[in-house]
N, CA and C atoms as a LAMMPS dump frame, in Angstrom:
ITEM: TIMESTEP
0
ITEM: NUMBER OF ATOMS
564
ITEM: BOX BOUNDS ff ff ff
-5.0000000000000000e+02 5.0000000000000000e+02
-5.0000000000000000e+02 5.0000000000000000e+02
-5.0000000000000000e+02 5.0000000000000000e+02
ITEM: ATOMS id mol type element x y z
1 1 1 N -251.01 -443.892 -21.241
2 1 2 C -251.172 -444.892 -22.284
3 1 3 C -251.454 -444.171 -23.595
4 2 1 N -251.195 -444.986 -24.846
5 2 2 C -251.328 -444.325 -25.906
6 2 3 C -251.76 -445.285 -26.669
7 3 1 N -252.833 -444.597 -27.544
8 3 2 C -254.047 -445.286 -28.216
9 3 3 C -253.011 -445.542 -29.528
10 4 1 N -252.616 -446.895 -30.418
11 4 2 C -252.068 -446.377 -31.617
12 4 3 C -252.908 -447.296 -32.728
13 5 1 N -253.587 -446.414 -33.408
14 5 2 C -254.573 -446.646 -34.341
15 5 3 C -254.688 -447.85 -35.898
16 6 1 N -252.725 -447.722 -35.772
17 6 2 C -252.272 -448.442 -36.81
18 6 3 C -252.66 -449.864 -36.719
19 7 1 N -252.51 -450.069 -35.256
20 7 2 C -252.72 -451.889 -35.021
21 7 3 C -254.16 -452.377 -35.04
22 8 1 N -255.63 -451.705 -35.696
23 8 2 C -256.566 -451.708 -35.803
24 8 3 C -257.211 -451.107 -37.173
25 9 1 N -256.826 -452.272 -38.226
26 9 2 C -257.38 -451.972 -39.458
27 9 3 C -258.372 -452.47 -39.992
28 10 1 N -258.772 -453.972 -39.314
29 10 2 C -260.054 -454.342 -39.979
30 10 3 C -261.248 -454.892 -39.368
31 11 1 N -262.576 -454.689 -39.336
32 11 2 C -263.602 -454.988 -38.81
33 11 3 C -264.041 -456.462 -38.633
34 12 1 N -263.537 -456.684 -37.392
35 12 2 C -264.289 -458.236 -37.032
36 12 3 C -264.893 -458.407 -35.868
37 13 1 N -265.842 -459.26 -35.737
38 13 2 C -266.901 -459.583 -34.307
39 13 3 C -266.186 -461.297 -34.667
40 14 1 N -265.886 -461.338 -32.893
41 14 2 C -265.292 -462.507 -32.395
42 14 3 C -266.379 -462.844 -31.256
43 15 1 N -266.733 -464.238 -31.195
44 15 2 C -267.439 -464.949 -29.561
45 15 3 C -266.671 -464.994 -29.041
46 16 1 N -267.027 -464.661 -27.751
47 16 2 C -265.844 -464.806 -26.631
48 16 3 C -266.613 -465.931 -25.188
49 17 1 N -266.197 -466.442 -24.407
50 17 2 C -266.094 -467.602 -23.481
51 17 3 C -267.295 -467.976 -23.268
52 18 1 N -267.823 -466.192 -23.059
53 18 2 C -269.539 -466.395 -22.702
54 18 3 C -270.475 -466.74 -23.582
55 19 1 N -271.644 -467.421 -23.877
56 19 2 C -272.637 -467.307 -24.375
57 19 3 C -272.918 -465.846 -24.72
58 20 1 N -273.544 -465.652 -26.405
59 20 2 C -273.816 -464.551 -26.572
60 20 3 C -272.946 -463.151 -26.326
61 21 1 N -272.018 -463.442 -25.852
62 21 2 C -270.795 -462.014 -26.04
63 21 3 C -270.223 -461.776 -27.159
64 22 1 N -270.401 -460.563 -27.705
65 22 2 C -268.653 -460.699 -28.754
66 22 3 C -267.827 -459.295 -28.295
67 23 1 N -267.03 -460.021 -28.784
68 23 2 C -265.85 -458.784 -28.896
69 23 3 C -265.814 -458.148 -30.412
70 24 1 N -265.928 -456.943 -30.346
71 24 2 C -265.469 -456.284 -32.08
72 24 3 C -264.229 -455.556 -32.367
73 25 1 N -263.517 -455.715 -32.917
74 25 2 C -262.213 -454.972 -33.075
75 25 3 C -262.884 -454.085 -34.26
76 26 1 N -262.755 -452.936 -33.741
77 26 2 C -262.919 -451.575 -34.92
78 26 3 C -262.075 -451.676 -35.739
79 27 1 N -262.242 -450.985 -37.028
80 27 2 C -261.133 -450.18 -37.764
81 27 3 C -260.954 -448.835 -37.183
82 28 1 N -259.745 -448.7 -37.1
83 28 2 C -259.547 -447.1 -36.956
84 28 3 C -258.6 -446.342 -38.062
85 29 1 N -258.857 -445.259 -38.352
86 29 2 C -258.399 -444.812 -39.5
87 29 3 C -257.282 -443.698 -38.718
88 30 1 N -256.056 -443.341 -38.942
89 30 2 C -255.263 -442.523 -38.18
90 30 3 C -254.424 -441.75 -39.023
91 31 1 N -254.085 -440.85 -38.517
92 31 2 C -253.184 -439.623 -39.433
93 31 3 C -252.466 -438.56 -38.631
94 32 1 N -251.971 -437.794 -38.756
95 32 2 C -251.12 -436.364 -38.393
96 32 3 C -252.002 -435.712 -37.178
97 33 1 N -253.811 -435.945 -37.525
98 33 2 C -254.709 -435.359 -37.443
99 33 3 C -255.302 -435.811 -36.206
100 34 1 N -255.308 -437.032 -35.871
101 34 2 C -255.749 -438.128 -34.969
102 34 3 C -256.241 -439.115 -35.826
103 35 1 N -257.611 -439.861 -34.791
104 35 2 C -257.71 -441.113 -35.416
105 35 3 C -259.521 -441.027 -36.137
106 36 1 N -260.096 -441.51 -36.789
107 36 2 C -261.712 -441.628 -36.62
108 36 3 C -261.886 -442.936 -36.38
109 37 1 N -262.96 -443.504 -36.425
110 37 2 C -263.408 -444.994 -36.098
111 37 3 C -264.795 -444.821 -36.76
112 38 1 N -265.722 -445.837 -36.952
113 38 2 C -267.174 -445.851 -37.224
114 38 3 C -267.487 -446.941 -36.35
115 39 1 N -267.532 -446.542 -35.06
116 39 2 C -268.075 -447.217 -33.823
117 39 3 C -269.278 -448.144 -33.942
118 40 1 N -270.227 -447.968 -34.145
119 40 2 C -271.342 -449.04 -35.201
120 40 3 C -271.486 -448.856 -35.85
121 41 1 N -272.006 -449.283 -36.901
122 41 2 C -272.694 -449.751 -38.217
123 41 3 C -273.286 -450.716 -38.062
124 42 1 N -274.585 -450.992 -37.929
125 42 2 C -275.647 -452.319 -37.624
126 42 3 C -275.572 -453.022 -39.036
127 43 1 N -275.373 -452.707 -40.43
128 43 2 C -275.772 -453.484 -41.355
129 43 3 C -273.9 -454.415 -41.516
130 44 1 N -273.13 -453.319 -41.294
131 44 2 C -271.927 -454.341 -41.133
132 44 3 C -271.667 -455.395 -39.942
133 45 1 N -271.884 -455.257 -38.823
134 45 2 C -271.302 -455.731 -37.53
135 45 3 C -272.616 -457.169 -37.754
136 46 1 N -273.579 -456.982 -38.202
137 46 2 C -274.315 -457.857 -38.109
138 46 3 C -274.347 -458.719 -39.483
139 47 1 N -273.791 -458.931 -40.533
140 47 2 C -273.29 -459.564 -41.604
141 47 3 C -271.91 -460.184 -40.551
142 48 1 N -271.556 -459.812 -39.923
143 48 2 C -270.372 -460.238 -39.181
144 48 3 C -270.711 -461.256 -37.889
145 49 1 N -271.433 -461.208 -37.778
146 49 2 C -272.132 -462.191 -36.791
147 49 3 C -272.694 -461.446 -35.507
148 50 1 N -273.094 -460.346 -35.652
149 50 2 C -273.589 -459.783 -34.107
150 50 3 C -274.847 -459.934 -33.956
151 51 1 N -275.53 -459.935 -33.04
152 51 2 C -276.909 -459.832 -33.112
153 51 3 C -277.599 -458.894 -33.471
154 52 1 N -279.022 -458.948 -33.933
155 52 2 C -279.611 -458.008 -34.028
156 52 3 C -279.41 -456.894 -33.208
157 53 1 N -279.544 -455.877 -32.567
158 53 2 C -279.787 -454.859 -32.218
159 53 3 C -280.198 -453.531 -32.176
160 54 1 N -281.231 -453.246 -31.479
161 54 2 C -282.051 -452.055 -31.979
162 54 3 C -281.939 -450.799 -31.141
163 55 1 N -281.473 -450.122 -31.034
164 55 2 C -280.83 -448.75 -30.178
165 55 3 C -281.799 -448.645 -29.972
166 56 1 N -282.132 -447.858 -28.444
167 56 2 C -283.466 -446.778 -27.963
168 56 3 C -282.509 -445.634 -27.306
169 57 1 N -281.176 -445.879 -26.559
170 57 2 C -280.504 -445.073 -25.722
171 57 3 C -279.065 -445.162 -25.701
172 58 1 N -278.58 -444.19 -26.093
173 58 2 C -276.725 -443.881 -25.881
174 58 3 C -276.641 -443.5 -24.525
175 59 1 N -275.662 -444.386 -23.798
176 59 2 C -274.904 -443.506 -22.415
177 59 3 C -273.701 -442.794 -22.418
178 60 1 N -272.933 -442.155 -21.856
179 60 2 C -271.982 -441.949 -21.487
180 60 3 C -271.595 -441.797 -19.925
181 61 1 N -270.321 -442.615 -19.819
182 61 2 C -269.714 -442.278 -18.491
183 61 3 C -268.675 -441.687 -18.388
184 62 1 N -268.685 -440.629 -18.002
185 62 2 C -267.011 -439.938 -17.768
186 62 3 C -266.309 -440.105 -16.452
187 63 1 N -265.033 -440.656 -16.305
188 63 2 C -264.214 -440.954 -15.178
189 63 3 C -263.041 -439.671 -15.344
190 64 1 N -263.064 -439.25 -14.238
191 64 2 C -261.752 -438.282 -14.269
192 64 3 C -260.897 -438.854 -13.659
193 65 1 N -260.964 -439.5 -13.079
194 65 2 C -259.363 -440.566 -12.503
195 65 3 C -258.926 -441.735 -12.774
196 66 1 N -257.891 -442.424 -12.968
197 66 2 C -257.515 -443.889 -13.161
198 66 3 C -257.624 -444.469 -11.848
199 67 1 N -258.113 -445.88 -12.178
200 67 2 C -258.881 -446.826 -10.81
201 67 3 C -259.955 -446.35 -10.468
202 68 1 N -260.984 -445.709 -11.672
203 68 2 C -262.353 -445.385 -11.176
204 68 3 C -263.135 -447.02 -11.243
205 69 1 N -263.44 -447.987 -10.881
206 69 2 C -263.646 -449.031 -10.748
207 69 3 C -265.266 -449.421 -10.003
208 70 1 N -266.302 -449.579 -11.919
209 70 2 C -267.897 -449.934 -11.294
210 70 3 C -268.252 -450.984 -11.387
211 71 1 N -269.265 -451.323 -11.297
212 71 2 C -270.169 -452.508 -11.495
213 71 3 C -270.167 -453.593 -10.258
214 72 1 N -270.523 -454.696 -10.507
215 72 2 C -270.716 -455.702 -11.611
216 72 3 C -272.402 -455.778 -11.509
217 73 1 N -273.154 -455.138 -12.718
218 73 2 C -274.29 -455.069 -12.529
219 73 3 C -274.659 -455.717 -13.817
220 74 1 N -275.924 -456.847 -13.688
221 74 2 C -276.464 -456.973 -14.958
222 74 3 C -277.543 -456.408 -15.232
223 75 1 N -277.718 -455.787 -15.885
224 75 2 C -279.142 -454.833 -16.387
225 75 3 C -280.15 -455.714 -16.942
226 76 1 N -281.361 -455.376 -17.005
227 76 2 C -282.305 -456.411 -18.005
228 76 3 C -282.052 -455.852 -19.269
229 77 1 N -281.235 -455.423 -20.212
230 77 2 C -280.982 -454.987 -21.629
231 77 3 C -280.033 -455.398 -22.409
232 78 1 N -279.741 -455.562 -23.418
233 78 2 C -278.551 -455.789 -24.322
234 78 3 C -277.383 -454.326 -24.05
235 79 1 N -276.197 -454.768 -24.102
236 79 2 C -275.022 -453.197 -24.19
237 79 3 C -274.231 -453.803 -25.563
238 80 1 N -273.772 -452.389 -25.922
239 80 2 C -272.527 -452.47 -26.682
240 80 3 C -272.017 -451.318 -26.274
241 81 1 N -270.72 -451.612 -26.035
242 81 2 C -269.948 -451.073 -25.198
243 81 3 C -268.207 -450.909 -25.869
244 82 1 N -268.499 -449.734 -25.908
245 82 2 C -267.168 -448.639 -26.398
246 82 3 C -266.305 -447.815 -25.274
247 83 1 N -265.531 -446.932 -25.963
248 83 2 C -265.032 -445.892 -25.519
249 83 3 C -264.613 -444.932 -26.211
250 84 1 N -264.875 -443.904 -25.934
251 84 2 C -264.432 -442.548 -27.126
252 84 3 C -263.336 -442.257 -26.688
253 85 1 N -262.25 -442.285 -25.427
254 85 2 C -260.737 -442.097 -25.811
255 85 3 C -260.833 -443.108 -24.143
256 86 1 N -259.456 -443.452 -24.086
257 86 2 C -258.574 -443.569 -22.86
258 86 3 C -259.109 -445.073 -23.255
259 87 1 N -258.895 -446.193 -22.231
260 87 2 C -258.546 -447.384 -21.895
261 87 3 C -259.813 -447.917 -20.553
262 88 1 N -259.999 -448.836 -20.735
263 88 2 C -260.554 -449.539 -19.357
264 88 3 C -260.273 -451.095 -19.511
265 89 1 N -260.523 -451.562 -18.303
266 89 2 C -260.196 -453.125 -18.221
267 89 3 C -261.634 -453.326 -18.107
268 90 1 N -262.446 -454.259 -18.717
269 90 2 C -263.687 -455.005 -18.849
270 90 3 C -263.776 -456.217 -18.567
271 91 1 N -264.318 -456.311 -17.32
272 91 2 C -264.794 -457.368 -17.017
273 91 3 C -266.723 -457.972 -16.797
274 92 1 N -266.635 -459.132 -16.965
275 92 2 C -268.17 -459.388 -16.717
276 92 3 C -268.291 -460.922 -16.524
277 93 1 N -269.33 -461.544 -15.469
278 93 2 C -269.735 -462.543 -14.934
279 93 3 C -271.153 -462.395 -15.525
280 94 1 N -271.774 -463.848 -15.813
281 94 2 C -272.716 -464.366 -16.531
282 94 3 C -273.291 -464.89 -14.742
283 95 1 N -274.835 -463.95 -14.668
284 95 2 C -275.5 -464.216 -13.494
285 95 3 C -276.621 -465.141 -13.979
286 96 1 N -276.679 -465.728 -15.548
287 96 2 C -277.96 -466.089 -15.878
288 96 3 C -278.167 -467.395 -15.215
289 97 1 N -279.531 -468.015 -15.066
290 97 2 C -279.618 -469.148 -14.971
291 97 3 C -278.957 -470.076 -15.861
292 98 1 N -278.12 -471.712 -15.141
293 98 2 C -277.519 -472.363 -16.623
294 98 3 C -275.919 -473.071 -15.862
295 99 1 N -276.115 -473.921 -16.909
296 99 2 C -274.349 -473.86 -16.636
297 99 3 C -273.053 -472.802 -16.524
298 100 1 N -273.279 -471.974 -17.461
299 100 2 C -272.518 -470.903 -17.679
300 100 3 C -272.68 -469.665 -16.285
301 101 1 N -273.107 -470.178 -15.131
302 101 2 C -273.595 -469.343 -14.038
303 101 3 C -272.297 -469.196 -13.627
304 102 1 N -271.6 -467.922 -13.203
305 102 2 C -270.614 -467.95 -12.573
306 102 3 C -269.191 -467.754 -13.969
307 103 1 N -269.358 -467.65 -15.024
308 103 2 C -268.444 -467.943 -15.94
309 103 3 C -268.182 -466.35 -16.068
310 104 1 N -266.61 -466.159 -16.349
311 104 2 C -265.749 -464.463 -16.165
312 104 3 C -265.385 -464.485 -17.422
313 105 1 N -265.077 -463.453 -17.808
314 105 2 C -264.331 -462.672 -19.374
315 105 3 C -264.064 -461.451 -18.964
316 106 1 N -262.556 -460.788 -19.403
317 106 2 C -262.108 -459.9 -19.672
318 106 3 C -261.303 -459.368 -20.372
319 107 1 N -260.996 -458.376 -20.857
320 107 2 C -260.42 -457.773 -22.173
321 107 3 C -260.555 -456.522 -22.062
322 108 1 N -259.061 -455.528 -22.133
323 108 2 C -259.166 -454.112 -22.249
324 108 3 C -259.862 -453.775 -23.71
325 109 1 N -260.8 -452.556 -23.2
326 109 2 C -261.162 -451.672 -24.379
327 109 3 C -260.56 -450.459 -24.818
328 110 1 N -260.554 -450.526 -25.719
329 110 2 C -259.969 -448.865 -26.102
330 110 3 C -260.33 -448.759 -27.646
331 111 1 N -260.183 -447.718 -28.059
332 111 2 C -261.019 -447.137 -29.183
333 111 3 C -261.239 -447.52 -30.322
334 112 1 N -260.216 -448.919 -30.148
335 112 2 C -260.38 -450.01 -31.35
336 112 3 C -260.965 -451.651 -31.303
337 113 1 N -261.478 -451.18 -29.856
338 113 2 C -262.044 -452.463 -29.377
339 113 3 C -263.377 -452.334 -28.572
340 114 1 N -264.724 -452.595 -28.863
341 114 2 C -265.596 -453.063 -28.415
342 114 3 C -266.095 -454.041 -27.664
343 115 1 N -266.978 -454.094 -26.781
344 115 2 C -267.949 -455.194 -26.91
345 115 3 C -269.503 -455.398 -26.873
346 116 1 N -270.509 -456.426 -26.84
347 116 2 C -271.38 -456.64 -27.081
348 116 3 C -271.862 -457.901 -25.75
349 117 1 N -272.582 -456.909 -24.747
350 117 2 C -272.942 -457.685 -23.321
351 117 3 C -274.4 -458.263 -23.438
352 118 1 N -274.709 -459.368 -23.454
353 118 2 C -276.064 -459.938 -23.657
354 118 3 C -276.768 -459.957 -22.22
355 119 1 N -278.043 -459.515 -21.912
356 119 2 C -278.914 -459.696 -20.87
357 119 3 C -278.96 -460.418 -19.943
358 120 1 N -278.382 -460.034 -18.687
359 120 2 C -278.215 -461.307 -17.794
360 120 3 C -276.242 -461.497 -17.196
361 121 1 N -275.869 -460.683 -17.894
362 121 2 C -274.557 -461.032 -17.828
363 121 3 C -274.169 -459.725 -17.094
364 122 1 N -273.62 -459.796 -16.051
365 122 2 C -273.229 -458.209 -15.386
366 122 3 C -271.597 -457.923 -15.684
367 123 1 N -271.961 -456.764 -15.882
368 123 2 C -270.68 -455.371 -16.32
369 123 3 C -269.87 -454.839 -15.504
370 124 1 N -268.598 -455.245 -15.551
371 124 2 C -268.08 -453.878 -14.607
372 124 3 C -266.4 -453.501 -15.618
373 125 1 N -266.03 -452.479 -14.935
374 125 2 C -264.937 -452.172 -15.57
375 125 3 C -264.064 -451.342 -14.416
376 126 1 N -262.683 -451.216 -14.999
377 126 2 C -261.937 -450.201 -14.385
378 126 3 C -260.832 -449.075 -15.334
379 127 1 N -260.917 -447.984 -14.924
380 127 2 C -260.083 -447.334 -15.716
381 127 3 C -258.328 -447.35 -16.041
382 128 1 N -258.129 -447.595 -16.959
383 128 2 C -256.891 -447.595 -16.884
384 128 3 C -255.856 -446.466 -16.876
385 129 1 N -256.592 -445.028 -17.18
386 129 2 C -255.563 -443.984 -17.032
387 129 3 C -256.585 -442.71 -16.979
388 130 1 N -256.76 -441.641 -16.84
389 130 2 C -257.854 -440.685 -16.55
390 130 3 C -258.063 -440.248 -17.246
391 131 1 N -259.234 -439.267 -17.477
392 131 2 C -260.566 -438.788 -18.313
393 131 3 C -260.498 -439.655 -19.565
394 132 1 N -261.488 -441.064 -18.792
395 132 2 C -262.092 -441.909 -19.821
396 132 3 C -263.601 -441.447 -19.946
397 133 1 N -263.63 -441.599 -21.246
398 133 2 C -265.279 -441.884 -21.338
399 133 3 C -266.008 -442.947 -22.362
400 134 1 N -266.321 -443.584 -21.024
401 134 2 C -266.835 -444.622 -21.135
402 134 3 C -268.598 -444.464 -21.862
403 135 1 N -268.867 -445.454 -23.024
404 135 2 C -270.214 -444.932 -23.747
405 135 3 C -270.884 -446.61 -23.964
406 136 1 N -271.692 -446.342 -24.052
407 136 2 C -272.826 -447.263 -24.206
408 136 3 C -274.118 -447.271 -25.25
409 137 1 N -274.465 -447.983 -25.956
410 137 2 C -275.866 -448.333 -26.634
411 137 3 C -276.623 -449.388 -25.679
412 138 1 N -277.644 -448.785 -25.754
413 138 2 C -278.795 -450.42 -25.111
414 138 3 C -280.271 -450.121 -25.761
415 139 1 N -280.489 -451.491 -25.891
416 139 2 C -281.57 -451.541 -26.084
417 139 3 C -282.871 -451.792 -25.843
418 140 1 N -283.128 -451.353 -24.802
419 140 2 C -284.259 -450.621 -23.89
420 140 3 C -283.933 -449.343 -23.143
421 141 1 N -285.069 -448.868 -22.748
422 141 2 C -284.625 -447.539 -22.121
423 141 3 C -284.546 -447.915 -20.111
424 142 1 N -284.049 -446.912 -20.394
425 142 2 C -283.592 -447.054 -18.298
426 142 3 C -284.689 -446.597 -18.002
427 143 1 N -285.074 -447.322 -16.71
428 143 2 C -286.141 -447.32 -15.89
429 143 3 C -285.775 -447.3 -14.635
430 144 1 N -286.22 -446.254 -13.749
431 144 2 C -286.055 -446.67 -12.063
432 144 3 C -286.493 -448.03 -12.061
433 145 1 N -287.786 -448.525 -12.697
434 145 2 C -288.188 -449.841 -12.144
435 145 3 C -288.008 -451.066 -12.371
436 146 1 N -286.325 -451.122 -13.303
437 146 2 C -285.652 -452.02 -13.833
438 146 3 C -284.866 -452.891 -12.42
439 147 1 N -284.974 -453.838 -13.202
440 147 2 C -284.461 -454.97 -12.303
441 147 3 C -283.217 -455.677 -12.295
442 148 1 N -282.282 -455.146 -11.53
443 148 2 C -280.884 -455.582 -11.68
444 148 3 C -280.145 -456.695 -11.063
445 149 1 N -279.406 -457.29 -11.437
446 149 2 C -278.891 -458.541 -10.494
447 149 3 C -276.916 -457.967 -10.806
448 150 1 N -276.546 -458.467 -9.05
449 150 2 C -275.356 -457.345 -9.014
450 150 3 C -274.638 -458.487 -8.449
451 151 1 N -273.186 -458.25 -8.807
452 151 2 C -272.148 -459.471 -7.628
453 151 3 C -270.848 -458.285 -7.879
454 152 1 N -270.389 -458.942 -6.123
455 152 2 C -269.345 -457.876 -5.731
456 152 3 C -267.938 -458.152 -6.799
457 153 1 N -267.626 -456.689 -7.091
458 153 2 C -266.454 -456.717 -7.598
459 153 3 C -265.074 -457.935 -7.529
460 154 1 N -265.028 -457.502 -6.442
461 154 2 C -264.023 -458.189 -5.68
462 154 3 C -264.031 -459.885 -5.372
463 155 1 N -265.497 -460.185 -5.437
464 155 2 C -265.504 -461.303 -4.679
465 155 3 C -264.248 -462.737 -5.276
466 156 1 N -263.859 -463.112 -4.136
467 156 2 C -262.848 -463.925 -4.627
468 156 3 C -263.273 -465.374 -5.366
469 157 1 N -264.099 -465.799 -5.66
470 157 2 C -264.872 -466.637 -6.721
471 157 3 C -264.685 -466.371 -7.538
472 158 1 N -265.014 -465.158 -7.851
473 158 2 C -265.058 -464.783 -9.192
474 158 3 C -263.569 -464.991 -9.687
475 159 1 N -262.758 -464.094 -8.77
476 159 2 C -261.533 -463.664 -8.949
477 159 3 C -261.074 -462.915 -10.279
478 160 1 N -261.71 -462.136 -10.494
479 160 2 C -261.265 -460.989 -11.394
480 160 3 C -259.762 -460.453 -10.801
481 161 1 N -259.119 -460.575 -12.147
482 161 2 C -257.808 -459.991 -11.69
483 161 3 C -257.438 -458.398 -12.361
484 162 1 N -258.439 -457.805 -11.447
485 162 2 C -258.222 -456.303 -11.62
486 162 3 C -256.7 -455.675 -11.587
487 163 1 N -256.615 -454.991 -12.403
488 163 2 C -254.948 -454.257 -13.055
489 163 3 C -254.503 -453.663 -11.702
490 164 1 N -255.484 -452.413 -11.04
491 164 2 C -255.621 -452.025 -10.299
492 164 3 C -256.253 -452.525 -8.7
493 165 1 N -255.169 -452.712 -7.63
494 165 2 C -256.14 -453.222 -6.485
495 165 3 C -257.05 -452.727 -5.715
496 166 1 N -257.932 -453.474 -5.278
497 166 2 C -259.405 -453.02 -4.334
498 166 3 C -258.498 -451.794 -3.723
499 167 1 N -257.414 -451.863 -2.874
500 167 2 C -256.94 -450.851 -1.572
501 167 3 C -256.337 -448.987 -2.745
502 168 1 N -256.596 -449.458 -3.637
503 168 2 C -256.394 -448.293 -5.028
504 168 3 C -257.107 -448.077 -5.775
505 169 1 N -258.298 -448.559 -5.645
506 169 2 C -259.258 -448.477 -6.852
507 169 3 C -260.599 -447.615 -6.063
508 170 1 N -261.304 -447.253 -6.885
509 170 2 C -262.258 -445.326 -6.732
510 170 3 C -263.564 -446.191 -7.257
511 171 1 N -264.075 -446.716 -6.047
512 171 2 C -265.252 -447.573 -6.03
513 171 3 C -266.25 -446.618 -4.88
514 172 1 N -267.686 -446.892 -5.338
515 172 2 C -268.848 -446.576 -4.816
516 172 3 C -268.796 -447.249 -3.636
517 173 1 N -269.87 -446.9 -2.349
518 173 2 C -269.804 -447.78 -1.358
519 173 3 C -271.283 -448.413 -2.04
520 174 1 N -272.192 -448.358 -2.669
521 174 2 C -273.061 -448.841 -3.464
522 174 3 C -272.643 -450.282 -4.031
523 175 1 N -271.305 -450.288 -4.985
524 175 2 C -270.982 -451.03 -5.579
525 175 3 C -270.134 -451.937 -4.743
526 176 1 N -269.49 -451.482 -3.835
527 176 2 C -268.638 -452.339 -2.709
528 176 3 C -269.761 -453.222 -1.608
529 177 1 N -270.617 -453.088 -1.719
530 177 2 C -271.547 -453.522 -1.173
531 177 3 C -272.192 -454.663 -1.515
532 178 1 N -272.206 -455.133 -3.262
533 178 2 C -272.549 -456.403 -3.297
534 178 3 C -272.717 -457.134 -3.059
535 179 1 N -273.534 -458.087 -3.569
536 179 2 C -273.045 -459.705 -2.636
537 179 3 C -272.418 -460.268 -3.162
538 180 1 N -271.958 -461.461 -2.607
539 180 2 C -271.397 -462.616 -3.226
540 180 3 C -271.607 -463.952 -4.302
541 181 1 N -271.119 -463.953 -5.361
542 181 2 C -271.639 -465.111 -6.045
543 181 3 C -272.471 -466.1 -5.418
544 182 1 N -271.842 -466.597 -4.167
545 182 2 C -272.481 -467.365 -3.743
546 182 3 C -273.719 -467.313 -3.16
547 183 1 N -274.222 -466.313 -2.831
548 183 2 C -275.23 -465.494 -2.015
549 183 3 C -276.542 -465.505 -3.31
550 184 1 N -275.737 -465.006 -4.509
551 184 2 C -276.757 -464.941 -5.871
552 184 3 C -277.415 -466.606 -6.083
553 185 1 N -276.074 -467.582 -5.726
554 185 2 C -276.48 -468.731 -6.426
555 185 3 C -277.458 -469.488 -5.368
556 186 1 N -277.892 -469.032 -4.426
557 186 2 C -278.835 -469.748 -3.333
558 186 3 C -279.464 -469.106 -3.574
559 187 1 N -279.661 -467.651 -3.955
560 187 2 C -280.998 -467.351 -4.466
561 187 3 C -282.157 -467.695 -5.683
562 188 1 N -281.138 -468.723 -6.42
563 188 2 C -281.892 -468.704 -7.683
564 188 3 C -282.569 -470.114 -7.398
């Protein structure tokens, strides 16, 4: 796949299905040279409608293969969620209490596209071609003694229509292990 920088010239934050999500389309600036981007800027993105947000911790994930395929975990923290080169498919289910329980969004990222995951809403993604790296802001710091709420990739409720199938995709037995939406929603 090939990133082309031209079709990403101007900075906007869009709501997307979920409560509290947006999507941001970067600018990217491109040349002979490659491309740059200015991945955040808190005083712009938030004149634009994002929420507050207050960094404590940058992640990075590096995938060396296409169909590296994680999650669906909701963290107790806010994400904004990038990528410094390659492609992934993003998906995420809203585990919060509410109507919106059970509600899906997805949208490839790539270096001109962001998003912004609100607390409660679990993450997963898959790669679309190899050595991605996948990066993150949140705002709290990671804790072993954080409290996560997880639903299986796969589960057919949800029905995420991953690019890549379960019998091809470079999943954890951690993450294959989930439960089921339905399993979450008798728990609450």
């Amino acid at each position: 796949m090939s990133f082309s920088p031209e079709k990403y010239s101007e900075l906007k934050v869009e709501e997307a299905p979920i409560n509290g999500f947006y999507v941001i389309h970067l600018a990217v600036h491109g040349d002979n040279r490659g491309w740059f981007k200015e991945n955040y800027q808190k005083e712009k993105l938030e004149s634009l409608g994002l929420p507050a947000f207050d960094i404590v911790q940058n992640n990075f994930s590096y995938n060396e293969e296409r169909g590296v395929t994680r999650g669906l975990h909701a963290e107790p923290w806010e994400k904004y969620i990038s990528v410094a080169n390659g492609s992934v498919f993003g998906a995420w289910v809203d585990l919060r209490e509410g109507e919106d329980f059970g509600k899906t969004f997805s949208i490839e990222i790539n270096p001109g596209v962001a998003v912004f995951v609100p607390r409660g809403v679990a993450n997963g993604y898959q790669t679309m071609e190899p050595n991605v790296t996948y990066t993150y802001l949140v705002n709290e710091h990671w804790s072993p003694d954080a409290e996560y709420s997880f639903v299986n990739l796969f589960d057919p409720e949800i029905d995420i229509a991953w690019p890549i199938p379960k019998s091809e995709a470079i999943i954890s037995e951690k993450d294959a292990n989930h439960p089921l939406l339905n399993d979450l929603r008798k728990s609450l």
